[in-house]
N, C-alpha and C positions, 0 to 999 in steps of 0.2 A: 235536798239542799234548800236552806231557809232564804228566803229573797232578800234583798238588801236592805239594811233598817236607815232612812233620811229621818225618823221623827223619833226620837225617844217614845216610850209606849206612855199614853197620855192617860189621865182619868175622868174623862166628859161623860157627863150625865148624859146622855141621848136618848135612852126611854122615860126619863123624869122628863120631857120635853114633848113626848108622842102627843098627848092632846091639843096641845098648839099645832104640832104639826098635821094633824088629823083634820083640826077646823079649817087651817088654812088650805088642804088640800082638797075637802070639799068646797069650799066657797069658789077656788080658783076652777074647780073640775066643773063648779054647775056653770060657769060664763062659760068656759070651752060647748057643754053640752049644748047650752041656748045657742050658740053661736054657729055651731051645725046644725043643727036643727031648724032655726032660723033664715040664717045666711048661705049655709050650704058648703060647699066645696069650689074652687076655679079649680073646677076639672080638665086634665090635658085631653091630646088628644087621641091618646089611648085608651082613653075609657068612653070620651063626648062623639070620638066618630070626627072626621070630616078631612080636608086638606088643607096640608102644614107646607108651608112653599118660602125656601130659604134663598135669600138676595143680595149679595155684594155690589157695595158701589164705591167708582173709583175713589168718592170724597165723602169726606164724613156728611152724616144724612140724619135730618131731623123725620122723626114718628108722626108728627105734622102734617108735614108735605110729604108723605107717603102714604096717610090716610085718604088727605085731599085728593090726592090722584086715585085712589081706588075709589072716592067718592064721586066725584065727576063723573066714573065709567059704571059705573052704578052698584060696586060693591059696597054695599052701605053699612053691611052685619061686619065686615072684616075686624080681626083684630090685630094688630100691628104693636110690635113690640124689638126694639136692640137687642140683638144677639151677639154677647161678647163684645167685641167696638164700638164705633156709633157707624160704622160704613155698610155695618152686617145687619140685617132686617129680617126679623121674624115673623111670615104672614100667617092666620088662620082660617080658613071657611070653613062655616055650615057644611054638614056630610050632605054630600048629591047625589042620586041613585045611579049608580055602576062607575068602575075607572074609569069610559071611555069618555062619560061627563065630567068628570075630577080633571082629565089631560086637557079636555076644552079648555074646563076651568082655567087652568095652572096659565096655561099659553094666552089664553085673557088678562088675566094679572100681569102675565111678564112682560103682557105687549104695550098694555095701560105705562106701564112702569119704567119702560123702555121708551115711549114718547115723551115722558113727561118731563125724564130726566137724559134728553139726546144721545139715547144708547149707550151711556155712561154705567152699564147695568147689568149685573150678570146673573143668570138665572144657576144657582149653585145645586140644590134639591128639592125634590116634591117624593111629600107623604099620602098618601090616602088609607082611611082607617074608616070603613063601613060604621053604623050605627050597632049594627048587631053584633060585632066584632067588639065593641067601645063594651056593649052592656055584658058581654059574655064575659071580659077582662073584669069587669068590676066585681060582678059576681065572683070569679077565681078564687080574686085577691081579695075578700074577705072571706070564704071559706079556709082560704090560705092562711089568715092571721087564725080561725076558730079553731082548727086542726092542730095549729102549734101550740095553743094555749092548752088544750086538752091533753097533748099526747107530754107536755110538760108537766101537767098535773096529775096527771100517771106515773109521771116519772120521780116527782118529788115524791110523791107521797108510798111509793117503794122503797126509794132509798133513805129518804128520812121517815115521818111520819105524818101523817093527814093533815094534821093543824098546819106545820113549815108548807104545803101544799097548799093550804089555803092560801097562804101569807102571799107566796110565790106568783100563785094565778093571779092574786088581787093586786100585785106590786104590777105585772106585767099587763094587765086593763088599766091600771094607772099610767103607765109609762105610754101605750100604745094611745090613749084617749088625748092625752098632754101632748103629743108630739103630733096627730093630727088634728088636734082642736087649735095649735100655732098657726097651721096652715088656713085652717075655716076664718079665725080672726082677722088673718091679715093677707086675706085673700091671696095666697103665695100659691101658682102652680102647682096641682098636686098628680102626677102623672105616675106611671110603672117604675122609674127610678126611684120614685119617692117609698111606693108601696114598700120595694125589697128594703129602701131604707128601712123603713119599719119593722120589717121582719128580722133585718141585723138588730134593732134595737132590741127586739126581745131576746134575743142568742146572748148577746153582752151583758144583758139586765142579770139573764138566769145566774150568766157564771159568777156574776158579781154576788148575788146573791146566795150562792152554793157557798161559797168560799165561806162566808160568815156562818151560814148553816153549818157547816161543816166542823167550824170552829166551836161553834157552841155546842153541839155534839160532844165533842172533845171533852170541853169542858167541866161538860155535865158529869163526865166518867171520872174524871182527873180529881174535882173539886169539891173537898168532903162538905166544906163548909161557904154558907153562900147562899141568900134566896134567885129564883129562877132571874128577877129584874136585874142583880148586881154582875150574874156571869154572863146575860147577856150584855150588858154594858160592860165588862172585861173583854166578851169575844169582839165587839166591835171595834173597841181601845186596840186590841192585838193587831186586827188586819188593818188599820186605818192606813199605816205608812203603801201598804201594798196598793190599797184600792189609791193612792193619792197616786201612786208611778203607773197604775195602771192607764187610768182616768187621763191623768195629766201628759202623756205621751200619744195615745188617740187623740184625744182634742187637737196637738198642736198637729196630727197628719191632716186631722179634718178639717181645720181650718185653714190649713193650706190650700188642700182640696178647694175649700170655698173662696179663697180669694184669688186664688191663682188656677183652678182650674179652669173656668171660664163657665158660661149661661149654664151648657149642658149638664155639668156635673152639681150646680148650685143649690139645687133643691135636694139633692143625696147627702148631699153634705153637711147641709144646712138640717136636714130630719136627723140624723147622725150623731149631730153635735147636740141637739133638743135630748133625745135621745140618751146621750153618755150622760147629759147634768141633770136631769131627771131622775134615770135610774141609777144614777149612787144615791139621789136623795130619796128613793121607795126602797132601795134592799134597806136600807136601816131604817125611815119609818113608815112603810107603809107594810112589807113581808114579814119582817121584827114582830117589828109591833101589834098583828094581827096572831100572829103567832102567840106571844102573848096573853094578848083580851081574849082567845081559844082555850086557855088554861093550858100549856105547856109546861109539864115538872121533868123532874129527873126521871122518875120511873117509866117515861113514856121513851126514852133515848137511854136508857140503859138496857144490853143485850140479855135476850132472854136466854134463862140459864138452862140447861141441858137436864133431862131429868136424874135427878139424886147427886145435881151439880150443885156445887155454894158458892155462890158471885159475893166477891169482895168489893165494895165500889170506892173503896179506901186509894188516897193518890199512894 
């Protein structure tokens, strides 16, 4: 069953366009790299280790004067942040060696926090997340992202052929570098939510990407006449309507997610959304198009014939 056609099938040059698109996405991808490299990550604290101690208060409550009072009592490192309203408060400590010190901790803060503001103040949860525990997560979850990327480029390159495999791996280190170099720039939270966010990005990036592959394939078999540059710019023209209702129905769930989910879900969503408008703009030029500059013809996507067989590649 053919999906539902909203655009007439259009004819945009999109790989008469790749080397604009190629400059721009180097230039934008070296600030991202300088910018991790440089700046780093605001690591949560799934990965940085320590206690995460969450606070309700009857009345809305300024980041200020909730500092102030852990700074009085001599939590000076604290990091204090709204969660969700302004009555809800997000604390963070430095990791302390064993829980028993973490529960001291926690009962310190709540007590600090409790004077300050006449028991007006409620102690909701406490996390504790050892240091070796932080560094073992990190590690996972980037073997996590290496393992997807390989066992993808195993898979492309079965099913299609070596070049679309390149194209594929290099789209999705594109897609994956973009959506955590947002985070490095603009120092946003980057915690275990955000990680799987990532890892969805590459699952959406691949299939968005298949789809085109796929079509072009087709193509190749279909289309007597035609250099490799014109059918790829036909398969792209063909699925554009699909990838727009794809695209365009995710975003509006994930941005709901981000404006109405609240603190928790804000960075999933928000990597999600980098994620989705990223990768429609690397399946066409960054997987394409490498595909391509790889020297991609017909012969390489037409089925090998069977011995004392004669392939017709006529439409």
């Amino acid at each position: 069953m053919s999906h539902v056609q909203i655009l007439k099938e259009l004819d945009i040059d999109f790989m008469g366009k790749r080397r604009s698109a190629a400059i721009a996405s180097g230039v934008l991808l070296l600030v991202l790299l300088l910018s991790m490299l440089l700046r780093g990550f605001n690591l949560g604290l799934d990965f940085t280790g320590g206690t995460l101690i969450e606070v309700g208060y009857e009345t809305p409550t300024e980041v200020a004067a909730v500092t102030q009072a852990l700074t009085d009592n001599g939590f000076v490192d604290a990091t204090v942040q709204h969660f969700g309203s302004r009555r809800d408060i997000l604390i963070r400590l430095a990791p302390q060696s064993g829980e028993e010190a973490s529960a001291r901790l926690s009962d310190q803060v709540f007590s600090a926090l409790s004077a300050a503001a006449d028991g007006q103040v409620e102690l909701r949860r406490v996390e504790f997340v050892g240091p070796q525990v932080g560094e073992e997560l990190r590690e996972q979850g980037g073997l996590a992202v290496l393992f997807a990327l390989i066992g993808i480029l195993i898979y492309v390159a079965l099913r299609f052929e070596w070049r679309f495999a390149v194209g594929a791996v290099a789209a999705l280190m594109h897609d994956v570098l973009f959506t955590v170099g947002i985070f490095s720039v603009f120092q946003i939270p980057f915690d275990l939510t955000v990680l799987a966010a990532v890892l969805a990005v590459i699952g959406y990036s691949l299939n968005d990407t298949i789809v085109i592959f796929d079509r072009i394939r087709e193509n190749f078999r279909k289309m007597r006449k035609g250099s490799v540059l014109e059918i790829s710019n036909r398969s792209i023209n063909q699925t554009l309507s699909r990838t727009i209702i794809t695209s365009g129905t995710t975003l509006l769930v994930l941005l709901a997610l981000f404006f109405l989910g609240g603190e928790v879900i804000s960075g999933f969503a928000l990597a999600l959304i980098i994620g989705v408008l990223v990768g429609t703009y690397s399946t066409i030029y960054i997987a394409t198009a490498i595909a391509l500059w790889l020297g991609i013809s017909r012969a390489d996507l037409l089925p090998t014939p069977k011995e004392g067989e004669v392939v017709d590649d006529r439409p």
